[in-house]
N, C-alpha and C positions, 0 to 999 in steps of 0.2 A: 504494500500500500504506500500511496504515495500522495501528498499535496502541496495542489499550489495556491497562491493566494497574491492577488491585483489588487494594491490598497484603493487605487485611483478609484474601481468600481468598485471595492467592498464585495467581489465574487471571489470563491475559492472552489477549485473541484478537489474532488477527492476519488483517486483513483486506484479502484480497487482490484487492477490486474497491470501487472507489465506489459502485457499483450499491446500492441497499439490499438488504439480504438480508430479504426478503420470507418468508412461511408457502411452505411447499412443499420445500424442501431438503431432501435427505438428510444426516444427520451419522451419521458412520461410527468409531468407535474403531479406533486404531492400538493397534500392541503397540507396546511401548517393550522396551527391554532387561530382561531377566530381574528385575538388581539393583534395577531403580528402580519406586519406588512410584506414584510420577506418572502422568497420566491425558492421550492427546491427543485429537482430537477432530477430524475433518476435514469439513469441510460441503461439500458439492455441491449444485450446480442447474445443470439444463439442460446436464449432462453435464461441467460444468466445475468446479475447486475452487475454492471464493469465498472458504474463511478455514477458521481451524484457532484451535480452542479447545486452550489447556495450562493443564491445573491444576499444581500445583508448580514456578510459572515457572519460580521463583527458582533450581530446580534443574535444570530441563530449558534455560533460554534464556540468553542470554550477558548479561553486565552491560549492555554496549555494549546491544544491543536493545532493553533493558527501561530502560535510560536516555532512549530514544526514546518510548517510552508514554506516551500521555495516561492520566491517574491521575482516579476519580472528579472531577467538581465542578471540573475544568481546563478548560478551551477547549484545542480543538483549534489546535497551530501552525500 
């Protein structure tokens, strides 16, 4: 697993295979809780969930996570 994270748009994905995530996938929106504005995003191929797009990270995902993020223009650890 792996992620990234764009302060500029506050979107992080998070990627749950090394595989390349190739044309062909389905990305399916989640509902989130009523109060919150935030947007998630769940991508599937070949019947399995490869990663999950959040917009409004910063307010959907924990510090700790987003601590972990490769940030544009970083190399990955």
């Amino acid at each position: 697993m792996r992620i990234t994270y764009d302060p500029q748009v506050d979107a992080a994905y998070i990627y749950l295979t090394e595989d390349a995530l190739d044309p062909g996938r389905d990305s399916i929106p989640l509902e989130v809780p009523d109060d919150t504005a935030a947007m998630v995003v769940m991508d599937w191929k070949d019947g399995k969930i490869v990663g999950l797009e959040v917009l409004d990270a910063t307010a959907l995902l924990h510090p700790d996570l987003l601590a972990l993020a490769v940030r544009p223009k970083e190399k990955r650890p």
